[in-house]
C-alpha positions in Angstrom: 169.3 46.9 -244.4 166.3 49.5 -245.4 166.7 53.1 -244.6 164.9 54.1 -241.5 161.5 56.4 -242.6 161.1 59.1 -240.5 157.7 59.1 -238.9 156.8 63.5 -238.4 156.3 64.1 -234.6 152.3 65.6 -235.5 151.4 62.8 -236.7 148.6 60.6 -234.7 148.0 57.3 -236.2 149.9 55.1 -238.3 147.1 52.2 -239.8 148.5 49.1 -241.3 146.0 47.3 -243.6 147.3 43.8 -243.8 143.9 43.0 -246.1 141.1 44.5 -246.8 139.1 41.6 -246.8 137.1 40.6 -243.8 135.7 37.4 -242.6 132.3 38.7 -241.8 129.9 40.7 -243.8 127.6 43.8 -241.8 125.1 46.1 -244.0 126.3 48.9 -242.7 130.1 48.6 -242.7 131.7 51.8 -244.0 134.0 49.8 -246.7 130.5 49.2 -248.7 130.0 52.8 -249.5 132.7 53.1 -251.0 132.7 50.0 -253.4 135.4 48.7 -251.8 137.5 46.0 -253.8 138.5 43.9 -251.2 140.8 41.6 -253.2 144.0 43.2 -253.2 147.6 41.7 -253.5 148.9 41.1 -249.8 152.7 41.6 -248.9 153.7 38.6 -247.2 154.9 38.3 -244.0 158.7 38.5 -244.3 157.9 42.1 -246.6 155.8 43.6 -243.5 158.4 42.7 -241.0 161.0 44.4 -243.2 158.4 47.5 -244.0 157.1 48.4 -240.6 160.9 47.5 -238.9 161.8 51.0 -241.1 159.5 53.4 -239.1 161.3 55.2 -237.1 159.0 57.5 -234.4 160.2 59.6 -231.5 156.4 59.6 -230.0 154.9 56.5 -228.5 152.9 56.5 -231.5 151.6 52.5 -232.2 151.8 50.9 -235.4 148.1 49.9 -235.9 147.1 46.8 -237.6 144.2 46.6 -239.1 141.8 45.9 -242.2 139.4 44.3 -243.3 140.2 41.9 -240.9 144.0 41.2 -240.0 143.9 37.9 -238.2 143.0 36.6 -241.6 146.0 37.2 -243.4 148.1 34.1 -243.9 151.1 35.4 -242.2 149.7 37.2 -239.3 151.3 36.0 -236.4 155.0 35.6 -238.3 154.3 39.6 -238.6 153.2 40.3 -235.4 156.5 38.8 -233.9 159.0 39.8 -236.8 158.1 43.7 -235.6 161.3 45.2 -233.0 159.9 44.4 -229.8 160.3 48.0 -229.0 157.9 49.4 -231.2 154.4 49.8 -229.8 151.6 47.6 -231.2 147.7 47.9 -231.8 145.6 45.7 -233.0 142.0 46.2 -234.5 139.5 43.4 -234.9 136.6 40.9 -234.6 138.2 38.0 -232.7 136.9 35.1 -234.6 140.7 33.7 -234.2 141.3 31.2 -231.5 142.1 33.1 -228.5 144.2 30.2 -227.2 146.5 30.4 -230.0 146.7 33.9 -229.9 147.7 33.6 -226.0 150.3 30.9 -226.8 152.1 32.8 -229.9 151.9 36.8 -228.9 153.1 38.1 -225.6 150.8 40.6 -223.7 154.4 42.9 -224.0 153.6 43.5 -227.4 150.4 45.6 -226.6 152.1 47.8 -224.0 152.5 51.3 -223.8 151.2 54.5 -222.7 148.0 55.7 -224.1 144.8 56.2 -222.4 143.0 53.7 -224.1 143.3 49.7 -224.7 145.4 48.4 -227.5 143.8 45.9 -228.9 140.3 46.9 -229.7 137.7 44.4 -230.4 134.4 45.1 -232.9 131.4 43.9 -232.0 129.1 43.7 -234.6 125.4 42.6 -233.7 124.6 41.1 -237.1 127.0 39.2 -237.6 128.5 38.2 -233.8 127.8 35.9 -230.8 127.9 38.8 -227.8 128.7 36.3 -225.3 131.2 34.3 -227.5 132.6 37.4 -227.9 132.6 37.9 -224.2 134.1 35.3 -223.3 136.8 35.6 -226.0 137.5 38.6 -224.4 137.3 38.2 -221.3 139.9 35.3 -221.7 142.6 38.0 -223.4 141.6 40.5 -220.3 142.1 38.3 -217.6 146.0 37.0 -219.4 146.7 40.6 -218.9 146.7 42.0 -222.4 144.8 45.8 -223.1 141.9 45.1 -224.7 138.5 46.6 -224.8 135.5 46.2 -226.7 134.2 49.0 -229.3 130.8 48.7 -231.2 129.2 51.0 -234.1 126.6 53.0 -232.3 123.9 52.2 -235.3 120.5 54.0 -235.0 119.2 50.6 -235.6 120.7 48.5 -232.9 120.2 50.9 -229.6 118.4 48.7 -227.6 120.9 45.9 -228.1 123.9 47.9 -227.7 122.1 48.6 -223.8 122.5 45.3 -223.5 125.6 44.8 -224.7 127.1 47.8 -222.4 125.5 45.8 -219.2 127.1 42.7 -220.2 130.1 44.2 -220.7 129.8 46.3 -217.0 129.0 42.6 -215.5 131.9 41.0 -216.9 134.6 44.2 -216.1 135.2 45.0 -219.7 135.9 48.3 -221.1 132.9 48.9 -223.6 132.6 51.9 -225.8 131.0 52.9 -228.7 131.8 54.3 -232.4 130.1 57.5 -233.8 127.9 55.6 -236.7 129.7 57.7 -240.3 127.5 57.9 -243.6 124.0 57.7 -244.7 121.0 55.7 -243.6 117.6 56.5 -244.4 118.5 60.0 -246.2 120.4 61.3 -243.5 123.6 61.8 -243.1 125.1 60.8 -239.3 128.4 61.6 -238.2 130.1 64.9 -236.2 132.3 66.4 -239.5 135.2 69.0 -239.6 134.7 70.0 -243.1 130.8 68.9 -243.8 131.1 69.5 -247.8 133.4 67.0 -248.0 131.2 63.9 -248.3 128.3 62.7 -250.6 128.7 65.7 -252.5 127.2 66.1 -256.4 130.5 68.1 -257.4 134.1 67.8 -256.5 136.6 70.4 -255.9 140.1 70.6 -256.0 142.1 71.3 -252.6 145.2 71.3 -251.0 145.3 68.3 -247.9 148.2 67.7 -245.6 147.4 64.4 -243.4 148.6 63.3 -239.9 148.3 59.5 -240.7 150.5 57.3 -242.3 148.2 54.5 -244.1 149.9 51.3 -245.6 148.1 49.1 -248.1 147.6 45.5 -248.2 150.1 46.0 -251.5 152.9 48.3 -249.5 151.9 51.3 -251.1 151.5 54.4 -249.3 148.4 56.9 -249.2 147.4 60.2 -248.1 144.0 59.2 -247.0 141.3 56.6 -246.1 139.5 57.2 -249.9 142.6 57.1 -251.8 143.8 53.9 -250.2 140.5 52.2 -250.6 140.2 53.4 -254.5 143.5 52.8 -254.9 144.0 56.7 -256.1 147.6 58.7 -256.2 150.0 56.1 -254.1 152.4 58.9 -252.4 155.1 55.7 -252.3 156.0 52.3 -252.1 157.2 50.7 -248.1 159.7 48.7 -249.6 161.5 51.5 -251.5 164.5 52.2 -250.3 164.0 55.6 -251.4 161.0 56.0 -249.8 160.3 58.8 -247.3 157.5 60.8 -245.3 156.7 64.1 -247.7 155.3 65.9 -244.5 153.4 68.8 -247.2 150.1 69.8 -248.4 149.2 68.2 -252.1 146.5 69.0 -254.3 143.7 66.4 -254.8 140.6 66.8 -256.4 138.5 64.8 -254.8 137.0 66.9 -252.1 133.2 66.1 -251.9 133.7 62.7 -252.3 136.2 62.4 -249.0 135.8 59.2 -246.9 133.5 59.8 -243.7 136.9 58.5 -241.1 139.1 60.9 -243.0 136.9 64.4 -242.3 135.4 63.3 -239.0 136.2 64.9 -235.6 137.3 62.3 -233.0 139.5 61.6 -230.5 143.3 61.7 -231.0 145.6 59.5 -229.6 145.6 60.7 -226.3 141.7 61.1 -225.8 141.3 64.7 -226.6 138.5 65.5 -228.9 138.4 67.9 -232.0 141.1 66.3 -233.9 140.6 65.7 -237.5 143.4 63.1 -239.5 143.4 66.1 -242.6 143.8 69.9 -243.0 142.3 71.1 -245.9 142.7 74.7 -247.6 141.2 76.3 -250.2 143.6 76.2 -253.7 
């Protein structure tokens, strides 16, 4: 058996990229700024079960899976019921599965626990999405009794339809919220960001960061942030090394001014409470 990997009390999210690939394609999804190489080697499903069965938490901190799109991966539902049925699920995605599948193969008990907000949270993405297929999908998980919500990209472009998606979603008794909109459009810059020189910058600096995530690539490896994951930059570890553990430190990188936007941003954390930020980062 694997060594259990001690998951630090402080930290907020852990996100598990099953794939980075996606089966739809919207302009303004974040992974296209960054030239994102979506074709990435995928553990399969018998090496996630025996990665994410070693993190060990003493929070009710979920393990997150997400992408790209997850449902896609080959093995997705083997890895969804290979994970000890007491560690706390999330799911992110677009439900283009089959929710009667879904229904029949993973138990509503694997999206419970205590945080103030739904566990498996569905994007809807006007441009490329059927709002009331998507509806209905979800409705059809909500009224089976899983936590689930819907969550959409507040876009400067689609404000008139998100209206009408929000009323839909009132009619029909489904949680609806929406997404700050992170990165440019049009020369500006949009997002609400705790260290504002850290993105499209001309120059890069070196810092010291210390993160409160734990991100897992499609591969296994281990990263210290959204940009270095998706550019495949400085691994900080391998999953399926035994030797493997949670460096809870600051380390120097010197890619500041080039962060991603999800990495610097100020959001909610995991208990609602705004003005969190996933890094801390100090001047070498």
């Amino acid at each position: 058996m694997m060594p259990k990997v001690e998951v630090p009390n402080h930290y907020n999210y852990i996100g598990v990229f099953l794939s980075l690939s996606c089966n739809l394609s919207c302009s303004y999804c974040i992974n296209h700024t960054v030239g994102l190489n979506q074709r990435r080697k995928h553990l399969n499903g018998k090496q996630w079960a025996q990665a994410l069965n070693r993190l060990q938490t003493k929070t009710d901190l979920p393990i997150t899976i997400q992408g790209g799109e997850p449902t896609i991966h080959k093995d997705f539902y083997e890895i969804i019921n290979s994970i000890n049925p007491e560690k706390k699920i999330d799911l992110l995605t677009n439900i283009q599965f089959d929710t009667s599948t879904f229904i029949n193969t993973i138990s509503k008990d694997r999206f419970c626990r205590s945080l103030p907000y739904p566990a498996i949270r569905v994007s809807y993405h006007p441009e490329t999405m059927d709002l009331e297929n998507t509806i209905t999908k979800v409705k059809e998980l909500q009224d089976n009794q899983y936590s689930i919500g819907l969550f959409t990209v507040d876009h400067p472009h689609t404000k008139d339809e998100l209206e009408h998606v929000k009323k839909r979603s009132l009619e029909e008794g489904i949680l609806f919220k929406t997404k700050e909109f992170l990165g440019k459009l049009d020369g500006k810059v949009y997002g609400n960001y705790h260290y504002k020189d850290a993105i499209f910058s001309s120059t890069l600096k070196t810092v010291n960061c210390r993160t409160s995530e734990l991100l897992i690539s499609p591969e296994g490896f281990v990263y210290r942030c959204h940009h270095d994951l998706y550019n495949k930059k400085s691994p900080i570890g391998d999953i399926l090394s035994p030797n493997f553990k949670i460096e809870d430190k600051y380390t120097v990188c010197d890619y500041y001014g080039k962060c991603n936007p999800c990495d610097i941003k100020l959001k909610n954390n995991r208990f609602q409470e705004f003005g969190h930020c996933s890094v801390h980062i100090t001047e070498v």
